[in-house]
C-alpha positions in Angstrom: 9.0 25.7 -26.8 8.7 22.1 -27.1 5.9 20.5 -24.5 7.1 19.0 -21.5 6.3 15.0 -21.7 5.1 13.8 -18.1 4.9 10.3 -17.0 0.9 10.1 -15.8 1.3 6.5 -14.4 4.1 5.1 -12.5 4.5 1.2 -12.9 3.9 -0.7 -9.5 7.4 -1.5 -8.0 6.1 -5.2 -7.4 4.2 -7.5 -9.8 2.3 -10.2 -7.4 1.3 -13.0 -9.8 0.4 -17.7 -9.4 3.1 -19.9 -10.0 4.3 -21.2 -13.0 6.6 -24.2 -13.4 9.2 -21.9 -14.6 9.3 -20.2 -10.6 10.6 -23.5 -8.9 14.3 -22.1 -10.0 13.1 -18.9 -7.9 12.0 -20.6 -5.5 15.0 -22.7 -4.7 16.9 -19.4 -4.5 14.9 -17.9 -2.3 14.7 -21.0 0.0 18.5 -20.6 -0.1 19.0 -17.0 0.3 16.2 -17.2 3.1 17.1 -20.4 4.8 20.5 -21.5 4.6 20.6 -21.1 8.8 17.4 -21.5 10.0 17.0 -24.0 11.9 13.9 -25.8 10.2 16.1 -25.8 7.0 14.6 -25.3 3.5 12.3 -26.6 2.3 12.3 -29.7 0.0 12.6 -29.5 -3.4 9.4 -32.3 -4.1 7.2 -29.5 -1.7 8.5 -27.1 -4.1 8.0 -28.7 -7.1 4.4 -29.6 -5.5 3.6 -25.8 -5.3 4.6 -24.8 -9.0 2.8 -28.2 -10.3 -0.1 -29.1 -8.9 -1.1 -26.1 -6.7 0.4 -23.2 -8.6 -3.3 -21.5 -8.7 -2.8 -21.1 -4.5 0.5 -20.1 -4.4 2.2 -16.2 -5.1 5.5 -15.2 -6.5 6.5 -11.6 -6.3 8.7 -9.9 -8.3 10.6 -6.4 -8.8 10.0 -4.5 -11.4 13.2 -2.6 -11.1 15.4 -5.0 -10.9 14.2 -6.7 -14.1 11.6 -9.0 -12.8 13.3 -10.3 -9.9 11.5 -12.5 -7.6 11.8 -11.2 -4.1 9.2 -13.2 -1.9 5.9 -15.8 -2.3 3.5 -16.8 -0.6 2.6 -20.7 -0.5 -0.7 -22.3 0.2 -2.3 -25.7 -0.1 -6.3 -25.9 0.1 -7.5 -29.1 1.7 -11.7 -29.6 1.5 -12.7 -25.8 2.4 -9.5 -25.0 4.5 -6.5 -23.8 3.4 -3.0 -23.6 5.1 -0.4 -21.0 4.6 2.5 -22.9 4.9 5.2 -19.8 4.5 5.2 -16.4 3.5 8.5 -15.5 2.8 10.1 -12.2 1.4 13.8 -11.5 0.5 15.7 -9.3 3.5 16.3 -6.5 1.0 12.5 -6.3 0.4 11.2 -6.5 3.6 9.0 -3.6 5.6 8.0 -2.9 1.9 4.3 -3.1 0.7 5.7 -6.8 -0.8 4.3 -8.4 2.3 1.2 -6.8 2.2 0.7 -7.4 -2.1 1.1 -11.2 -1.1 -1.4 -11.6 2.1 -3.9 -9.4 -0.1 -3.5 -11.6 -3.4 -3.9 -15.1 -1.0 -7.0 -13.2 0.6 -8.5 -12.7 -2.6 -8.0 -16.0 -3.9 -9.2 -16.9 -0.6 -12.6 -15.2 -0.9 -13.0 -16.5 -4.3 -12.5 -19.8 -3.7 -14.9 -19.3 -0.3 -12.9 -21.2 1.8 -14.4 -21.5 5.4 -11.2 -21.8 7.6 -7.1 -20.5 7.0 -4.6 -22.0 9.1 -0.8 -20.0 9.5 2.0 -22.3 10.7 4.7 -20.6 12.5 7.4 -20.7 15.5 5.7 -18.6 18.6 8.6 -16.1 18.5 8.0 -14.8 15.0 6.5 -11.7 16.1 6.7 -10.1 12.8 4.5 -13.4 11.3 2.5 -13.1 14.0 1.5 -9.8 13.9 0.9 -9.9 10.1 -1.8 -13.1 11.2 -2.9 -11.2 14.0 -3.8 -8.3 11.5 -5.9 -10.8 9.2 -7.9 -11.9 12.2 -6.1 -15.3 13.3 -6.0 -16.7 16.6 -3.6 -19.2 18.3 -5.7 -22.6 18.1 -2.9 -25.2 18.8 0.5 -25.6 19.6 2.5 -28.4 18.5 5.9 -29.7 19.9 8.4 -31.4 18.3 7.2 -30.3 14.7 10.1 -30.6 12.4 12.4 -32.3 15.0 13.1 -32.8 18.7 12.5 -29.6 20.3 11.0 -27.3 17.8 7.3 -26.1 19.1 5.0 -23.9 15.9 1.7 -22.2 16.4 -1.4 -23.4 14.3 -3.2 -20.1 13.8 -6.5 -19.9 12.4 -8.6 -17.1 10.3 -12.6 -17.7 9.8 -14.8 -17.0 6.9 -16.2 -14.5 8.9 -12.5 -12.8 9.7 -11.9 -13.1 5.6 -15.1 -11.2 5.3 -14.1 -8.4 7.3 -10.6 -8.1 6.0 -12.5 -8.1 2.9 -14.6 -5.3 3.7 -11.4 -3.3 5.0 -9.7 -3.5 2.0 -12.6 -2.8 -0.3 -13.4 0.3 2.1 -9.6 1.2 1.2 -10.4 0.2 -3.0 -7.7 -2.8 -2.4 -9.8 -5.2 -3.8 -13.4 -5.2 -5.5 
């Protein structure tokens, strides 16, 4: 009788990795596939370009393993002094209430922490419950709201998350071996 041959590590479903120059493709696919009726619109191809170029090191693409690499969501951020803003978190329909939103927020947190960045600031429109929640979960609170952001009309939420809040999220997710 021959031995039976058992897989003793299944590959992660999603590989959470920076930007490269070669994502800016992706990422005007996404923006399309994501977008196309919103009504803030996509996002400009120079901001795009800005995240794979110059801050590529901030900003998370994830992919699917399964379907040969795939890029199904990212996360972009730009650091300014010791704050840094979230501008979108964004994952593909088909991938969403997966662990894909959860792989990016933990990848930016880390980078985050490393980088020891005193304040983080979420963008987003005050009925995006599910972005909400997910900022809610990291700590953030409602410090502004701004009317009229992207044209006549539209009001967004400046959220905010602490050193002190990253701390803790830290300790959560080291408590849970999520990070080290």
């Amino acid at each position: 009788m021959s031995p039976i041959q058992l897989q003793t590590q299944i590959p992660p479903r999603y590989l959470i990795r920076t930007l490269d120059s070669e994502d800016y493709r992706h990422l005007r696919r996404l923006e399309r596939e994501l977008w196309q009726d919103d009504a803030a619109g996509q996002l400009c191809p120079y901001y795009l370009r800005l995240c794979t170029e110059m801050y590529a090191d901030w900003c998370f693409i994830a992919l699917d393993t399964h379907e040969e690499n795939r890029p199904v969501g990212y996360v972009l951020n730009f650091p300014r002094e010791k704050t840094a803003y979230c501008a979108t978190l964004a994952v593909h329909p088909d991938h969403q209430k997966t662990r894909v939103n959860y792989l990016l927020i933990r990848a930016m947190v880390k980078k985050l922490l490393e980088e020891d960045v005193e304040e983080c600031r979420f963008l987003v429109e005050p009925g995006n419950q599910d972005a909400r929640s997910v900022h809610q979960a990291l700590g953030a609170r409602v410090v502004a709201e701004v009317k009229d952001f992207y044209h006549e009309g539209d009001t967004r939420l400046w959220s905010s998350i602490t050193k002190a809040d990253l701390e803790k999220v830290r300790d959560r997710y080291s408590r849970l071996k999520l990070v080290s």
